[in-house]
Structure formats: C-alpha cells, structure tokens
C-alpha positions as CSV (number, residue, x, y, z in Angstrom):
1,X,3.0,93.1,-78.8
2,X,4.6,90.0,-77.0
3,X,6.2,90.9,-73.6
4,X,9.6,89.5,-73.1
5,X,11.7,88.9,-69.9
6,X,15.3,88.7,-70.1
7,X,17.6,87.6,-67.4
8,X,21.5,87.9,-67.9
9,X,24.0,89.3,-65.6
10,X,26.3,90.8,-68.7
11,X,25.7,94.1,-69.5
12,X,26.7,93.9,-72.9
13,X,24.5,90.5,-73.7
14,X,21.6,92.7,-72.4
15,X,21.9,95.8,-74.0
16,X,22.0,93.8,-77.4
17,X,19.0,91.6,-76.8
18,X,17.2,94.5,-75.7
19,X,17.9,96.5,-78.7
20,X,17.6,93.9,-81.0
21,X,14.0,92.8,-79.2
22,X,13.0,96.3,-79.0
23,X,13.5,96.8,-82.4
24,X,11.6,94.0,-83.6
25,X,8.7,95.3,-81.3
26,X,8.8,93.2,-78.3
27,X,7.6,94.7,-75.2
28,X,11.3,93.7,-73.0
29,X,11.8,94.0,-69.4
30,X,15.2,93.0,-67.9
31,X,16.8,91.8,-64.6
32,X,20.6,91.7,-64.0
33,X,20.2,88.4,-61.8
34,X,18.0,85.6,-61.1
35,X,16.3,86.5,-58.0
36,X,15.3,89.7,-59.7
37,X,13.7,88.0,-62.5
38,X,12.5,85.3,-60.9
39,X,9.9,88.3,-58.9
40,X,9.1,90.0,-61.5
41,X,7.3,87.2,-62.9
42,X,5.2,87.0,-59.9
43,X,4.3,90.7,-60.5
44,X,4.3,90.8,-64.2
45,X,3.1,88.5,-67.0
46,X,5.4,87.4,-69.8
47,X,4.8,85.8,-73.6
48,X,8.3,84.4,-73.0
49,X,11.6,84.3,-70.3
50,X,15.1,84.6,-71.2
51,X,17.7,82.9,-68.9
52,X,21.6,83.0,-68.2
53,X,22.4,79.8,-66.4
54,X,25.4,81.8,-64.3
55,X,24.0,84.6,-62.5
56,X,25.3,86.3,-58.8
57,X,22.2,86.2,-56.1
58,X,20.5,83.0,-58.0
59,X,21.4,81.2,-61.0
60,X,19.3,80.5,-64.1
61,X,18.9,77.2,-62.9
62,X,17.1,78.3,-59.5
63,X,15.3,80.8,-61.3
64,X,13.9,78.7,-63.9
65,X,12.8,75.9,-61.0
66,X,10.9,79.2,-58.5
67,X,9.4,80.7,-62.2
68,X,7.5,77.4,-62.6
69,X,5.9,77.2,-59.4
70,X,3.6,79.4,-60.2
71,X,3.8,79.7,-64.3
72,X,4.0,77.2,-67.3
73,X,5.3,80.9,-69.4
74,X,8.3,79.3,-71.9
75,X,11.4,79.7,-70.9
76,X,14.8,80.1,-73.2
77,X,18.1,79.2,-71.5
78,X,21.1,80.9,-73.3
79,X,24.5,79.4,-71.8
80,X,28.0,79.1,-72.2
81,X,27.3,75.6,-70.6
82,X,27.2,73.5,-73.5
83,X,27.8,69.9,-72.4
84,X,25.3,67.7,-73.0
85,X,24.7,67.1,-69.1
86,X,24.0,71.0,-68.7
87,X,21.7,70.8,-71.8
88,X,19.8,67.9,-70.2
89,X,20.1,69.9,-66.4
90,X,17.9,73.2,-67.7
91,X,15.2,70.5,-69.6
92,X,15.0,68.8,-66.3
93,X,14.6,72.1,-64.2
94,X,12.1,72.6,-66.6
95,X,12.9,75.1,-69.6
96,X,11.5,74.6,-73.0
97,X,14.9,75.3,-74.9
98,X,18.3,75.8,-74.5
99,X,20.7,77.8,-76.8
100,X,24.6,77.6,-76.6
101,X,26.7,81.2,-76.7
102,X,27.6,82.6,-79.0
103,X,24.3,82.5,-80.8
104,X,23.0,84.3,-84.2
105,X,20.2,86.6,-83.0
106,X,18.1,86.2,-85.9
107,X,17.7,82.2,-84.8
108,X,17.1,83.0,-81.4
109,X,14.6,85.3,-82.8
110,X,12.7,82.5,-84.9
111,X,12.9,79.9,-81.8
112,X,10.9,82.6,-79.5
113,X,8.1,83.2,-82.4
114,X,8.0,79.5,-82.5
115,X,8.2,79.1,-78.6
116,X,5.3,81.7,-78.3
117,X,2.9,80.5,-81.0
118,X,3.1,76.9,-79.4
119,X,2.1,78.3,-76.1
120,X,-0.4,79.8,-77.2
121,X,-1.9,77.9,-79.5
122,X,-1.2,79.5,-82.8
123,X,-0.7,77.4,-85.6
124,X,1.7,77.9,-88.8
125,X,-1.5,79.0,-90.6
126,X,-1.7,82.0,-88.6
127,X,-4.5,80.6,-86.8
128,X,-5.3,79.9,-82.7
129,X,-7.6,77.1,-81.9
130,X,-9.0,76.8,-78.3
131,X,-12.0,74.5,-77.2
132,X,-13.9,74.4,-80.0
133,X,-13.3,77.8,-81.3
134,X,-10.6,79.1,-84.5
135,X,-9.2,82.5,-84.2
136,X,-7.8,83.3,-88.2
137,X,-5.6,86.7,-88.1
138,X,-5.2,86.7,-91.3
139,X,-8.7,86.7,-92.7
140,X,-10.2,88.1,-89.5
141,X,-12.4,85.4,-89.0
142,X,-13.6,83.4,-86.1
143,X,-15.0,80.2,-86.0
144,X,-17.4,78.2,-83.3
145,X,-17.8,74.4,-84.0
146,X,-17.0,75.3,-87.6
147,X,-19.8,77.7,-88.1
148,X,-18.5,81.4,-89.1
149,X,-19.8,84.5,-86.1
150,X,-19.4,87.9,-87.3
151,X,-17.2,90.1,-84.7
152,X,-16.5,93.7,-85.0
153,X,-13.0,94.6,-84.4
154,X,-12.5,95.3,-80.7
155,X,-14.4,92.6,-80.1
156,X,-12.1,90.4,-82.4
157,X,-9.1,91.7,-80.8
158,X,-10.4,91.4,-77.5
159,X,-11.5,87.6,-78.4
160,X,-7.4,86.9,-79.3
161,X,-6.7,88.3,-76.1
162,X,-8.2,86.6,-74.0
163,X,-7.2,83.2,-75.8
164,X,-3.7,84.6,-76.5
165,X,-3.3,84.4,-72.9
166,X,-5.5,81.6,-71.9
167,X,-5.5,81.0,-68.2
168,X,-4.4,83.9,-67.1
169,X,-6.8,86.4,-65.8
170,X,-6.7,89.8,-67.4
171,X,-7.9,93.0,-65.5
172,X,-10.0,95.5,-66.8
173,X,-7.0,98.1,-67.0
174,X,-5.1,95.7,-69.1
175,X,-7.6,94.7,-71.8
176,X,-8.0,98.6,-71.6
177,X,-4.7,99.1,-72.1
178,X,-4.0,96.3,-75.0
179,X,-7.2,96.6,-76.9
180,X,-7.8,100.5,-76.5
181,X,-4.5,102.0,-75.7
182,X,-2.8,104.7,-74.1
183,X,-5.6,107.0,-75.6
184,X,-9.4,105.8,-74.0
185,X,-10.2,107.9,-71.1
186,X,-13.6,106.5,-70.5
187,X,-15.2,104.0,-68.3
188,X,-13.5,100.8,-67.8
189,X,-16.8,99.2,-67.9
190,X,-16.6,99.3,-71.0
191,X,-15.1,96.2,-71.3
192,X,-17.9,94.7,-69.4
193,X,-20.1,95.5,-72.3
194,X,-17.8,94.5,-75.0
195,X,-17.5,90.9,-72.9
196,X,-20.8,90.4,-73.2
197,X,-21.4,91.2,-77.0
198,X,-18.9,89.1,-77.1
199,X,-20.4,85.9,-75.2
200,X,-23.6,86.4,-76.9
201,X,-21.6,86.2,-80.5
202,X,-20.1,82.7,-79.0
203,X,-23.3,81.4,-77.9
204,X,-22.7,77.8,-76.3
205,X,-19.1,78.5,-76.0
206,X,-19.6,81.9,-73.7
207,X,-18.7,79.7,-71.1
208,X,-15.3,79.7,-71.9
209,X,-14.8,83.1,-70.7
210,X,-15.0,83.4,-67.0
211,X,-15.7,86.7,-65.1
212,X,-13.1,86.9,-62.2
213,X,-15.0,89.3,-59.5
214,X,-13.6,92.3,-58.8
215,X,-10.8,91.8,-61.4
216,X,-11.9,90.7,-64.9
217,X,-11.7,88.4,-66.9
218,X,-10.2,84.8,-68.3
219,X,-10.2,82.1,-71.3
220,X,-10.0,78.8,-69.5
221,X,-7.8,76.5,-70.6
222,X,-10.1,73.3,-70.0
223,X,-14.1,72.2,-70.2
C-alpha cells in the first residue's frame, strides 16, 4: 500500500482526493497548510507528496523547498497558478510535476503510479532493478547477476520492501507491520532471522542490506 501526503488548504479539494485515494487503496495522510505538512514528513515516510502552491502559515512553494532538505520523496504540485513562470518556479524549488486545476482525477492518478514506480525503480514490466538484483512481481521471481534464487514469500515481500524504499531505514515494527500485519504478536526478532535467510539467499549481494543498530534495517542505494 503506497502512503500518500496531501497538502491543500480547501476543504473540499481534500475531502475528494482523500476519498478518491482512499478508495483506490492509498494509505493518505493530510495537512490543511504547508508547515503542517512540511513536519510530518520529518516524522513520517511518504511514496509520494501532494502540494497546493497557496497555503496560509507556508506556501507550497516553502514547503516543497524545507521537504527536500532532508527527502528526494516526489512531489506533485496541483495549482491554480498556471503561467508558464509558476510552472517553471515549483521545478526550480524542486518538484517533480506540476498539474494545473481543475484536473481529471483519474490522470492525476496515472502520473502518481508513474511518479512512484520511477522512484522506486519499477519498471513498466512490473519489475524493480537495484544493484545488480531484479525483483519481478508478477512471476515472483528474483534475480542476482541474472542467476534465478528461490525466496519463500515473506522473504520475497520483505526483499521488495526494503528495495521499494531504498535508502530509507526501516525499523523492525514497520517491516512487522508491512510484511506481517496488524495480526503477528510474536517476537520482533523475527525479522532478524528472516534478514538473514534472506542475505544468505543473495549471497555476494547481502551487502546491499545494511543493519542500522538499534533500529533495523536498509537497501543502499549505492556500491
């Protein structure tokens, strides 16, 4: 389930994107002005960020230039702004897209799939490819340097994980949370012991996963 963030001081513009995200089974959190949003990123991650250009307390603008201090996460601009020098103004304070109002949801929908697989690697062959390693969801398969590992489920899904989100670290609650659910009341060390089934099954390329100590665990983004 990809997390949105969406950031629009009209009521009524945020009420439909929620309902509309919601239904199409985003995960969406929302903030009624741009300082609000712009610290809930710091305390939350996000697939994707949503932003009104004219906010109260801090534009989208402002927001969009503190967000990228400390997170390349893409963000959308939706605007009534629509000259081209306020188009060119949100690339240069560093969004990834910008979206006149009124907008059909169903496209804004299709740019944030395409915005989110580009992040994170996913290709249009359903496929994530990450330092030497191919993630395919449809067939389930993973490959290393082209040679085919076998991976039982969790440790599949726990494998996309971790490059779904590479470079962030991700805490043992959360991969509990995302990979088990709502429903494991065991030891969280069990993720320990998943993590390392899992570097053994990527042999040479365990070192892509790091252990964070005392937190958990991350897919770096370089060699």
């Amino acid at each position: 389930m990809h997390k949105l963030l969406i950031c629009d001081d009209e009521i009524k513009i945020r009420e439909t994107l929620y309902d509309y995200f919601t239904a199409k089974g985003y995960s969406v959190s929302i903030a009624e002005n741009g300082k609000t949003g712009a610290e809930k990123t710091e305390d939350e991650d996000f697939d994707l960020i949503i932003l009104d250009v004219m906010m109260p307390v801090m534009d989208g603008l402002t927001a969009c230039k503190a967000i990228r201090k400390h997170t390349d996460t893409p963000i959308l601009f939706l605007s009534a702004l629509g000259e081209e020098d306020d188009v060119l103004k949100g690339y240069k304070y560093g969004a990834d897209d910008y979206i006149i109002k009124p907008f059909p949801l169903s496209v804004i929908n299709e740019k944030i799939v395409a915005m989110i697989n580009r992040y994170k690697g996913i290709n249009r062959n359903n496929q994530i490819s990450l330092r030497g390693i191919t993630l395919d969801y449809g067939s389930r398969k993973v490959f290393c340097n082209e040679r085919e590992i076998a991976l039982a489920d969790k440790d599949f899904r726990l494998l996309a994980l971790l490059m779904e989100n590479k470079g962030i670290v991700l805490s043992r609650e959360t991969i509990l949370f995302k990979i088990w659910d709502y429903d494991f009341d065991g030891d969280e060390r069990v993720v320990d012991t998943h993590i390392k089934r899992l570097r053994k099954s990527l042999g040479d390329k365990a070192k892509c996963i790091t252990t964070i100590i005392g937190t958990g665990y991350r897919f770096e983004r370089e060699d």
